[in-house]
C-alpha positions as CSV (number, residue, x, y, z in Angstrom):
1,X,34.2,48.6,40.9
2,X,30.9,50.1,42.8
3,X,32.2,50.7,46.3
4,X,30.4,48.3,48.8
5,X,27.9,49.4,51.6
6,X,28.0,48.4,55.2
7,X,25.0,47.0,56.9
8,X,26.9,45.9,60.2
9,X,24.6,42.5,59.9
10,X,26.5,39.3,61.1
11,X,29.3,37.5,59.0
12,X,29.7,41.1,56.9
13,X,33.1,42.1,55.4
14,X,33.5,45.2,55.7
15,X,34.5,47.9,53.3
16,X,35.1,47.3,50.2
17,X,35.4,43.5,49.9
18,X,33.6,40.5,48.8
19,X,33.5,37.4,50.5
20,X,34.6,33.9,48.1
21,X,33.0,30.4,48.6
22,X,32.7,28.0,46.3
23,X,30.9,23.8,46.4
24,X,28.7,21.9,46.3
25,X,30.5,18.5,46.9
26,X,33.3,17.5,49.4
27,X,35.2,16.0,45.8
28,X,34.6,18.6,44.1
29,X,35.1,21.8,46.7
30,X,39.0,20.3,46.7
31,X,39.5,20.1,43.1
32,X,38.3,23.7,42.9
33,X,40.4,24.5,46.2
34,X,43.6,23.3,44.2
35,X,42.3,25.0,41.1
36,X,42.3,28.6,42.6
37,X,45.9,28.5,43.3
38,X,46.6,31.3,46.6
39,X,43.3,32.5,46.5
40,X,41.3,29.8,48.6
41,X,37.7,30.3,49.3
42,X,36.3,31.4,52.5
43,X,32.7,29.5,52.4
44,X,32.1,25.9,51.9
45,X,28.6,24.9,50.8
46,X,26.5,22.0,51.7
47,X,22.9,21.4,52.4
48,X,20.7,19.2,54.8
49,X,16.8,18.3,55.4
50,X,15.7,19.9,58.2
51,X,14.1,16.1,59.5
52,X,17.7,14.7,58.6
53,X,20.1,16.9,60.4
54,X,20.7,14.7,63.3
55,X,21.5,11.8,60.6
56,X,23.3,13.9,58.3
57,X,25.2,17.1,59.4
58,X,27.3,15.8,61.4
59,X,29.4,14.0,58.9
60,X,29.2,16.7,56.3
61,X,30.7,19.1,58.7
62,X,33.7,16.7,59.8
63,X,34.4,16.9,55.6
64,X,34.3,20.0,55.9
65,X,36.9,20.4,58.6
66,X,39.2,17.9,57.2
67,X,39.6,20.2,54.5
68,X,40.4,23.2,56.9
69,X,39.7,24.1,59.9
70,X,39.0,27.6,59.0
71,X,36.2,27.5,56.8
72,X,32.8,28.9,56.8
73,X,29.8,26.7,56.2
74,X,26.9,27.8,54.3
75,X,23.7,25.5,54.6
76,X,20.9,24.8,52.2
77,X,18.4,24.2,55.3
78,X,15.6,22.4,53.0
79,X,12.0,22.5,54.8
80,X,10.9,19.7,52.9
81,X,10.8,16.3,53.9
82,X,11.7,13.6,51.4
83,X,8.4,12.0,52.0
84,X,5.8,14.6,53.6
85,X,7.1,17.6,51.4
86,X,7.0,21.0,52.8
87,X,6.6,20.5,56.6
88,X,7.0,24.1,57.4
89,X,4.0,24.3,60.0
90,X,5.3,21.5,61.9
91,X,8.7,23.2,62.1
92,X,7.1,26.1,63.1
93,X,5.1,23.9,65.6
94,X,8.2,22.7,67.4
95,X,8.2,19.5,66.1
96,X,11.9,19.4,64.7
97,X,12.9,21.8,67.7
98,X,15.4,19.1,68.3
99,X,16.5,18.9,64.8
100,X,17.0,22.8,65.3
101,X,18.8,22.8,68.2
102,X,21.0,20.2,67.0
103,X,22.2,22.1,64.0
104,X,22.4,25.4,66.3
105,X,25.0,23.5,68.9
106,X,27.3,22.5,66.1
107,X,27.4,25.4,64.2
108,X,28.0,27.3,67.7
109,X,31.3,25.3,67.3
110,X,32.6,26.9,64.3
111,X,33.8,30.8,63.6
112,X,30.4,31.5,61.6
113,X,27.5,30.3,59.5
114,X,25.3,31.1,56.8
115,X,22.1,29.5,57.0
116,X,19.9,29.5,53.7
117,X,16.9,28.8,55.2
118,X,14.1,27.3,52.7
119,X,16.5,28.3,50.2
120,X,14.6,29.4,46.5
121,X,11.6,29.5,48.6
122,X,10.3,31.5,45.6
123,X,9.8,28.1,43.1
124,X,6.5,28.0,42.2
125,X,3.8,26.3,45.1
126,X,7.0,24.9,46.6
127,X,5.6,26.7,50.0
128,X,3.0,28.4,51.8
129,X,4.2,31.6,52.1
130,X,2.2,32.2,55.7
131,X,3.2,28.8,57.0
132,X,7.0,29.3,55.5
133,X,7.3,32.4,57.2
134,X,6.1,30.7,60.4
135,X,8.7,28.2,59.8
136,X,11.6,30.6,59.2
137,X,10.8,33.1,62.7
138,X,10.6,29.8,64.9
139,X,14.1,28.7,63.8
140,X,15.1,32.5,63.7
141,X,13.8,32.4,67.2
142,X,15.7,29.2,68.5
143,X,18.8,30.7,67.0
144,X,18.4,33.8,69.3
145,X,17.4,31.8,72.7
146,X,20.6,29.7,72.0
147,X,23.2,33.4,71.6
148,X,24.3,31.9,68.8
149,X,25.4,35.2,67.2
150,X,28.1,33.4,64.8
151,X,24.8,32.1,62.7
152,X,23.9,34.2,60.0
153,X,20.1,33.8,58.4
154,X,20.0,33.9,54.2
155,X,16.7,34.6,52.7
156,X,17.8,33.5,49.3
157,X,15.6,33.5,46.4
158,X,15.9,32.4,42.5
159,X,13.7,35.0,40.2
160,X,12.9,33.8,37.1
161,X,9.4,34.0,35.2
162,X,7.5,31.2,36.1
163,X,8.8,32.0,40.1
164,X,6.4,33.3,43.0
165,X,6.2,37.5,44.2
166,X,8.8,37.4,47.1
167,X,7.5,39.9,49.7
168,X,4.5,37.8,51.2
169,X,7.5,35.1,51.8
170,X,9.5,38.2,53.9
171,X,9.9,37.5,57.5
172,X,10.8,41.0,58.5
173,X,13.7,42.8,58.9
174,X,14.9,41.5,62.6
175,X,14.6,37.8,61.6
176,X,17.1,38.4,58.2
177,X,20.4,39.2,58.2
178,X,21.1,38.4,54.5
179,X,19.6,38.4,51.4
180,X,20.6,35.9,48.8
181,X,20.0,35.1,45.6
182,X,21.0,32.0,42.8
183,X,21.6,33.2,39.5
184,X,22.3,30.6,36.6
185,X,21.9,31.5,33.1
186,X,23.6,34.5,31.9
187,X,20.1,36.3,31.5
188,X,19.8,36.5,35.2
189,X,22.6,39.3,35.3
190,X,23.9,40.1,31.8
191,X,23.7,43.7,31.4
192,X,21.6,44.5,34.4
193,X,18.7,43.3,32.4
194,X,16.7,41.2,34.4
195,X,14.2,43.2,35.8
196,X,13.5,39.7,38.5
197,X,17.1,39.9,39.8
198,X,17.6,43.3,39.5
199,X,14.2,44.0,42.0
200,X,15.1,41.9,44.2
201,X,18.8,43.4,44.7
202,X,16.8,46.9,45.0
203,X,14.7,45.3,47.9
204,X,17.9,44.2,50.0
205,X,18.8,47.8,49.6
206,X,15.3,48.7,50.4
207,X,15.7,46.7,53.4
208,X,19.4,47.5,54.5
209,X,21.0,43.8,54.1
210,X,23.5,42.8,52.2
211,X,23.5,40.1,49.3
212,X,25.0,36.8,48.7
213,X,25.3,34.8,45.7
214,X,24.0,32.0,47.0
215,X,24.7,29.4,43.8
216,X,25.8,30.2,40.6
217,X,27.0,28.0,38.0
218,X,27.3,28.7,34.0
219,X,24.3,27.0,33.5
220,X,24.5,26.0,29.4
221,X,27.6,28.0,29.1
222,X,30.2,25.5,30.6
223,X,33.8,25.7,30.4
224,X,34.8,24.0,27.6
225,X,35.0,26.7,25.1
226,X,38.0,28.6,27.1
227,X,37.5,31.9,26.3
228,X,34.5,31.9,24.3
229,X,32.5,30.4,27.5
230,X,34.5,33.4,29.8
231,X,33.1,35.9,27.8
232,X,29.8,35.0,27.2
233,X,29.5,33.9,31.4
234,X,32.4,34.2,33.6
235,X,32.9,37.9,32.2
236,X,29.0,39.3,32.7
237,X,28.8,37.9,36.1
238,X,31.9,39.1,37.4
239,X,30.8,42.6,35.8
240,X,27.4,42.0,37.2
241,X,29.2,41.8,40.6
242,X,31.5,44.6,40.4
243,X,28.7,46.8,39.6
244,X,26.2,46.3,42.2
245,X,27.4,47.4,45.8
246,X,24.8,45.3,47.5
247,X,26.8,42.1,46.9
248,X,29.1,40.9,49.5
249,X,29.4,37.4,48.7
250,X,29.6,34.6,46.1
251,X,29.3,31.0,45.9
252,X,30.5,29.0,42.7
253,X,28.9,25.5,42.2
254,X,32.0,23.8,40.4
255,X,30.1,20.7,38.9
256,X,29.9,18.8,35.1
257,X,26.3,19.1,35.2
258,X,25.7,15.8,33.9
259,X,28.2,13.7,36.1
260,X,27.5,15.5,39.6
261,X,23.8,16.1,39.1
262,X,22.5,13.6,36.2
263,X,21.7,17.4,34.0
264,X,23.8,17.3,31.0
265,X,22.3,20.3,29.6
266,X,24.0,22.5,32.2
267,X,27.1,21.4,30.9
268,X,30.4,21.4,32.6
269,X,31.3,24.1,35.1
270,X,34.2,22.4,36.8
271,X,36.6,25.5,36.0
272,X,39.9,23.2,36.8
273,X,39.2,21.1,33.6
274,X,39.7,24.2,31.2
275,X,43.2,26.1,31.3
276,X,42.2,29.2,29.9
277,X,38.5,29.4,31.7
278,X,41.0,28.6,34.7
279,X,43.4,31.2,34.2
280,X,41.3,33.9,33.7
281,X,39.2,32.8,36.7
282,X,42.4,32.9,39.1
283,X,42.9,36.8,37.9
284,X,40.0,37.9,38.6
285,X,39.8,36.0,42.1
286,X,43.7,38.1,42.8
287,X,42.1,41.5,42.6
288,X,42.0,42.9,46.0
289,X,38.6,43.3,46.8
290,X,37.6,39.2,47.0
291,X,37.9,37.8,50.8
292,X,39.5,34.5,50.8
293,X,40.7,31.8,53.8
294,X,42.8,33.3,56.2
């Protein structure tokens, strides 16, 4: 495996190590935590509105908790509003300050965060880039007036053709601590050939941060061909990982795309419903390198 870099940014494992989380639903996130035998994961992803917080985060983080005590969120902070859209100049106006703040104190609480703020920002004329980059250095901002050090920022895109140039979306270096990036189909990493992802993993070098996989699911690969659907997914990504020393964490979305998220074509990634995808999947999670619950 490519040895790992340090960056000394927030929530980092150091050395050689990677860290493991794994969602995107409470049901799910505990079929997949019996699933993985010893090797638990350390992150536990959910998402929230930034104009729902108040309503919403709460509860998600008591589910959370009731799992174990131990684990570390990482939030899909969405700047849209179910009814205005994007509202990222209003954010950046102080008008959800109190939405902010809220999320702030109750991640305070906990050991550490990952926020992915505006997460796949990069989706075609789903943002402004001026106004989202407002948006992100005003929460950036709160964060730091509140010392809440245990809160790690994500600026997590999703290249594919069709997807928005990143950099005018780049808030600069001090308000970033991560880059992240959601890869799907096996063309976003098989064989290093996707010059999208690939960029964008030379630009976190470029700017000294390390990566997360953010989301990643086998996207029209599923599990149900056993070892035919490990080789042609689960076997290219792990490779994809162990080759590129930027990436110090990944997130597995373990969903049937068509009962958790009404998309049948994704197919089934729920890795506890095949033996051998299973398995295989437990192996590779043993090797030394992956960072699971304490």
């Amino acid at each position: 495996m490519e040895k790992r870099v340090d960056f000394n940014q927030k929530l980092e494992p150091k050395g050689n190590k990677i860290l493991h989380g794994a969602g995107q639903s409470p049901e799910q996130f505990k079929k997949y935590w019996k699933a993985v035998e010893n090797y638990k994961p350390a992150i536990y992803m959910e998402y929230v509105r930034i104009d729902e917080i108040k309503k919403k985060l709460g509860k998600k983080i008591k589910k959370m908790l009731n799992i174990s005590e131990d684990l570390i969120p990482q939030i899909g902070l969405n700047l849209k509003s179910k009814t205005k859209g994007a509202i990222c100049k209003e954010v950046a106006n102080g008008k959800y300050d109190s939405e902010i703040i809220h999320l702030i104190k109750k991640l305070k609480k906990l050991k550490g965060s990952f926020v992915r703020i505006g997460y796949e920002f990069d989706h075609a004329k789903r943002y402004n880039p001026k106004e989202f980059v407002g948006a992100w250095k005003h929460i950036t901002n709160l964060i730091k007036k509140n010392d809440a050090e245990n809160i790690a920022t994500v600026w997590c895109a999703c290249p594919y053709p069709g997807t928005e140039k990143v950099e005018p979306y780049y808030p600069g270096d001090d308000y970033v601590d991560w880059f992240g990036v959601d890869v799907f189909s096996t063309k976003s990493f098989k064989d290093n050939n996707n010059l999208l992802v690939e960029n964008f993993l030379r630009l976190a070098e470029k700017h000294k941060k390390p990566l997360m996989i953010g989301e990643s699911s086998p996207a029209k690969t599923g599990v149900d061909k056993g070892k035919e659907s490990w080789d042609e997914w689960f076997k290219p990504y792990f490779v994809w990982i162990h080759n590129h020393a930027i990436i110090k964490a990944f997130c597995y979305i373990d969903w049937d795309w068509g009962k958790d998220w009404k998309q049948p074509e994704w197919l089934n990634g729920r890795i506890e419903e095949n033996e051998e995808v299973r398995k295989r999947y437990v192996k590779e999670l043993s090797k030394s390198f992956y960072l699971h619950k304490k």
